[in-house]
C-alpha positions as CSV (number, residue, x, y, z in Angstrom):
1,X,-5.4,-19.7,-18.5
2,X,-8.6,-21.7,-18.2
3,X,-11.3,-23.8,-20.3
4,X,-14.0,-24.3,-17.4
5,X,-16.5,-25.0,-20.0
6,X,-14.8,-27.9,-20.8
7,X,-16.0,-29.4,-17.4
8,X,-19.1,-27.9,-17.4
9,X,-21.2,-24.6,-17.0
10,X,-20.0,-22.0,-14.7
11,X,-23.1,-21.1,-13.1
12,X,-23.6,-24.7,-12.2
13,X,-23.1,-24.2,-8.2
14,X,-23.1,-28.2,-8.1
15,X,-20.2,-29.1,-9.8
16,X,-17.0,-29.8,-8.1
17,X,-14.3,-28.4,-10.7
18,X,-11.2,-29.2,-8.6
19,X,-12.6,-32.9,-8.1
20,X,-13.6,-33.2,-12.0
21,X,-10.0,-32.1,-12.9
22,X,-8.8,-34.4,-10.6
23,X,-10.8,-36.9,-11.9
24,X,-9.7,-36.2,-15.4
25,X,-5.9,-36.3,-14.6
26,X,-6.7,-39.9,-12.9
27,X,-8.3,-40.8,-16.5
28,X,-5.1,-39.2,-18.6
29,X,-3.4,-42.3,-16.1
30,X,-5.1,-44.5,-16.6
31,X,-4.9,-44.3,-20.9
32,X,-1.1,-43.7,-21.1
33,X,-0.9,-46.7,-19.2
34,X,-2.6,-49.1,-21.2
35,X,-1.1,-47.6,-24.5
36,X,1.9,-47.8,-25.6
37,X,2.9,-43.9,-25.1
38,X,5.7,-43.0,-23.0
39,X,6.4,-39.6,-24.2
40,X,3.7,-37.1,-23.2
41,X,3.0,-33.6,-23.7
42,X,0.7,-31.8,-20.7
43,X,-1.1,-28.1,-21.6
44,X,-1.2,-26.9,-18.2
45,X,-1.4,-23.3,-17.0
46,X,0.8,-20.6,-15.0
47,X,0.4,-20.8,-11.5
48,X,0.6,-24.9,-11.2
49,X,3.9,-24.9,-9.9
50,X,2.4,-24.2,-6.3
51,X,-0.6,-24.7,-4.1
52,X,-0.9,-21.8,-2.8
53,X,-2.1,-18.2,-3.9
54,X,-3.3,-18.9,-7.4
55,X,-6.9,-19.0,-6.5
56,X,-9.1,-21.4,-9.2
57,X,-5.5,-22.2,-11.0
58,X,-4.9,-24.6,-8.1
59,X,-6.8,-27.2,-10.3
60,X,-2.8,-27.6,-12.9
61,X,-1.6,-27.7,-9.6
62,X,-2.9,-30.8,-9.0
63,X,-3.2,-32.1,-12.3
64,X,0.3,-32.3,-12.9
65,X,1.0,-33.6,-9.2
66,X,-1.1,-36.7,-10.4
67,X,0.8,-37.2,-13.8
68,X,4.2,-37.3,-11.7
69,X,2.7,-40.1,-10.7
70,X,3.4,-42.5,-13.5
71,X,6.5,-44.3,-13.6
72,X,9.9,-42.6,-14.2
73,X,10.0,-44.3,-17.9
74,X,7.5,-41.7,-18.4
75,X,8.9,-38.6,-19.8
76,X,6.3,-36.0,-19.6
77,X,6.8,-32.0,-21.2
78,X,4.8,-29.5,-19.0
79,X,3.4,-26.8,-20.7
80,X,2.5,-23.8,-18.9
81,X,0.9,-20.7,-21.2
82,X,0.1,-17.4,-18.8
83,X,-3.6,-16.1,-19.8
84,X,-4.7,-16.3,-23.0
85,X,-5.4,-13.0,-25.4
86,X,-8.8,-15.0,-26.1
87,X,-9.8,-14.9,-22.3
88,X,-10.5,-11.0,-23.6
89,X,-13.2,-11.8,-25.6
90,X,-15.5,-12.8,-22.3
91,X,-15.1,-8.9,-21.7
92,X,-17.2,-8.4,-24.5
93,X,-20.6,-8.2,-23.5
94,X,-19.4,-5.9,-20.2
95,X,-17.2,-3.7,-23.3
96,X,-20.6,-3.3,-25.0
97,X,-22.8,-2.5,-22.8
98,X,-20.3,-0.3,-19.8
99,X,-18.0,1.0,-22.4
100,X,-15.6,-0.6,-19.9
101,X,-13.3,-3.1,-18.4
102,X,-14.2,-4.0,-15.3
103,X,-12.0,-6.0,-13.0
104,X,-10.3,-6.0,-9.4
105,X,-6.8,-5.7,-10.5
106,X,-5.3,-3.4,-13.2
107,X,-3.5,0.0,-13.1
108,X,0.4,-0.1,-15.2
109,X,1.9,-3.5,-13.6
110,X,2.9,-5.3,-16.8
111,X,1.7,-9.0,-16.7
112,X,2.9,-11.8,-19.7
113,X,0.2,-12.8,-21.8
114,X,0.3,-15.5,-24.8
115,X,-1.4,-16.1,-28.0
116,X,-3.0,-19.4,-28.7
117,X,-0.9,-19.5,-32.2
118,X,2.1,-19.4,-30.0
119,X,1.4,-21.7,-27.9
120,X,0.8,-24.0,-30.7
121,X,4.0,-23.2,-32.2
122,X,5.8,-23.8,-28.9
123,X,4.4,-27.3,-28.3
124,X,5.2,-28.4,-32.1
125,X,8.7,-26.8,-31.1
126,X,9.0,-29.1,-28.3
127,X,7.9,-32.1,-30.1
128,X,10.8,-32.2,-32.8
129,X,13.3,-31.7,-29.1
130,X,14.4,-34.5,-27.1
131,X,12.4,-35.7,-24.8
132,X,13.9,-37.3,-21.4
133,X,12.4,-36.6,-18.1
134,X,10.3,-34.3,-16.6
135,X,10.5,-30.5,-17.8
136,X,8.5,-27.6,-17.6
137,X,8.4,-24.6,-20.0
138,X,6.3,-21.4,-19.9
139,X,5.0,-19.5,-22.7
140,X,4.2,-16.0,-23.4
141,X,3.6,-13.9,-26.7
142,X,4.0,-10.1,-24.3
143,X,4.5,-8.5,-21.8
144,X,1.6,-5.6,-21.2
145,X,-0.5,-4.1,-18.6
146,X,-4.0,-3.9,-18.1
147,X,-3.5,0.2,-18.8
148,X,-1.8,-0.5,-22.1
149,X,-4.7,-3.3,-22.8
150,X,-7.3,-1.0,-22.9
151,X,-5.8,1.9,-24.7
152,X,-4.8,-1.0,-27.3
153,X,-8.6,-2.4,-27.8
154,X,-9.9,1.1,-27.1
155,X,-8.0,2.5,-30.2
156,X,-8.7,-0.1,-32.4
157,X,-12.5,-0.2,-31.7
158,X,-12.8,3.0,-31.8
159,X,-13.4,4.1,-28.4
160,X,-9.9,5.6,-27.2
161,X,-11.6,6.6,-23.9
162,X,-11.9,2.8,-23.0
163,X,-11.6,2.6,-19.6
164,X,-9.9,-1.0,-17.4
165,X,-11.8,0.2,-14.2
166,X,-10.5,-1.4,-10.8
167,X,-13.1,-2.6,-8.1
168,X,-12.5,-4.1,-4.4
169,X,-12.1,-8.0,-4.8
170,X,-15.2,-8.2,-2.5
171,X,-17.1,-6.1,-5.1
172,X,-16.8,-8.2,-8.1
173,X,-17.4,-11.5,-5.9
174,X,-20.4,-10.4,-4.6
175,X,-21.3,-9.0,-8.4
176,X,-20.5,-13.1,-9.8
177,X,-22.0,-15.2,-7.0
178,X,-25.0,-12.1,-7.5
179,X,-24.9,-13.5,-11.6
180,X,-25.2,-17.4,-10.4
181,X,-21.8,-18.2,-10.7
182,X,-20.2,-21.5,-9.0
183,X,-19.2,-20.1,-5.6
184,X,-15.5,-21.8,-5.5
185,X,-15.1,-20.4,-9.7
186,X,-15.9,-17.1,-8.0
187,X,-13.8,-17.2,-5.2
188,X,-11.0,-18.7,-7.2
189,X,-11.0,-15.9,-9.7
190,X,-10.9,-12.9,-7.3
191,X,-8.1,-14.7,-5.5
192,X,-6.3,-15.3,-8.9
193,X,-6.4,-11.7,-10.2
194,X,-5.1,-10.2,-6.5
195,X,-2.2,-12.8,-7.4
196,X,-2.0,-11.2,-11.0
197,X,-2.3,-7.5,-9.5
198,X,0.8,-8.3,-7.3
199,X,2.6,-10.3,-9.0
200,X,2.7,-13.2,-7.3
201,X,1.6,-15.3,-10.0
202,X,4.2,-15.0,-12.0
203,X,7.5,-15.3,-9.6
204,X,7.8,-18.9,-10.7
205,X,7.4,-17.8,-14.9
206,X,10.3,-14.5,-14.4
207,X,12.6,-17.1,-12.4
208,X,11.8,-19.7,-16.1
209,X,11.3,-16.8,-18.8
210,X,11.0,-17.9,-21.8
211,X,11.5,-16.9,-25.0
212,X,8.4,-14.8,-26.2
213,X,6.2,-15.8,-29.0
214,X,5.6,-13.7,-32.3
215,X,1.8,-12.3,-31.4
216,X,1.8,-8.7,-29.8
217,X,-1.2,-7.2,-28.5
218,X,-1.5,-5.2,-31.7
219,X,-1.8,-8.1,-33.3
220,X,-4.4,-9.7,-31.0
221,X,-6.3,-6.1,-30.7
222,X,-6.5,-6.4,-34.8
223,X,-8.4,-9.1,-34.5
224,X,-10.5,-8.3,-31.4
225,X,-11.5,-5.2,-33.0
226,X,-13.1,-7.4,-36.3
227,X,-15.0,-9.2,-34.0
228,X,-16.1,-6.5,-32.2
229,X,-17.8,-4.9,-35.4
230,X,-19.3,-8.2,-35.7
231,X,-21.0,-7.9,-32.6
232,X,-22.2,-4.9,-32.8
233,X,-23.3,-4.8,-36.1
């Protein structure tokens, strides 16, 4: 769902990130509109269709609030993948060294996730369509839960015993800001996966499902299992 890095480090408690995005959204502005561009394509994120109960997601929320600012003769494709199957790989390090998953939502609530090779092919999809307005469209590769995630990456890394352990929200906030992460990143993320745990997050994407992409989580745990063995080799 997210690229912080692209704003700057995590455990940078001095950064802003809602004001940078913000910032960057006034920028995308402020280029369209000395170009000659008036059909636009926006990579946003699940959760931006609201301000409320999407923790650090809030930041698409506002992003595209600032877009549907330009002028109506701007016709503007929202693009909204759920979480990415290469968020997983951050869970490397705590796979390694735990032997586990460890997060404060999970259990057998199935939850849409999407492939960055879908995605692509979505947004060259929606680049041969017409293009009039302002439209949104969500995209998703499956539909798993964090139960069925780790017996996937367990299996094929050899560790069927791989466990997605679930910890109180205050646990695993306490554990970040304890690792010198930004304070609102932290925040925002606990608050984001109660949304995912419940379901929340997602009422806007089941009301706009979309047609799934090709990538299953076999496919992705395929992958995530080669480099795995890199790691650890």
């Amino acid at each position: 769902m997210e690229a912080w890095e692209g704003i700057g480090s995590l455990f940078d408690k001095d950064i802003d990130f809602l004001a940078e995005f913000k910032k960057i959204a006034r920028n995308y502005i402020t280029a369209v509109q000395r170009s000659t561009v008036k059909k636009i394509i926006h990579l946003s994120s699940i959760g931006a269709h609201s301000d409320q109960g999407s923790g650090s997601l809030l930041v698409h929320y506002h992003v595209e609030q600032i877009l549907q600012t330009l002028p109506e003769d701007f016709s503007i494709k929202f693009m909204r993948p759920v979480g990415f199957f290469n968020n997983i790989y951050r869970w490397l390090p705590m796979i390694q060294s735990q032997g586990k998953i460890i997060q404060s939502y999970g259990g057998k609530r199935k939850e849409p996730w999407v492939s960055a090779y879908d995605i692509a092919a979505a947004i060259a999809d929606e680049m041969e369509k017409s293009f009039i307005g302002r439209t949104v469209h969500y995209m998703a590769s499956d539909e798993v839960s964090p139960d069925e995630i780790a017996a996937e990456l367990g299996q094929s890394i050899g560790n069927p015993d791989l466990e997605w352990k679930v910890i109180p929200g205050e646990e695993l906030l306490d554990q970040m800001l304890s690792a010198g992460i930004n304070e609102w990143i932290a925040k925002g993320m606990v608050a984001m996966q109660k949304a995912q745990g419940d379901g929340s997050l997602y009422e806007d994407f089941y009301a706009n499902r979309p047609v799934f992409g090709k990538v299953k989580l076999a496919d992705f745990a395929r992958e995530f299992a080669q480099i795995y063995k890199k790691k650890i080799n």
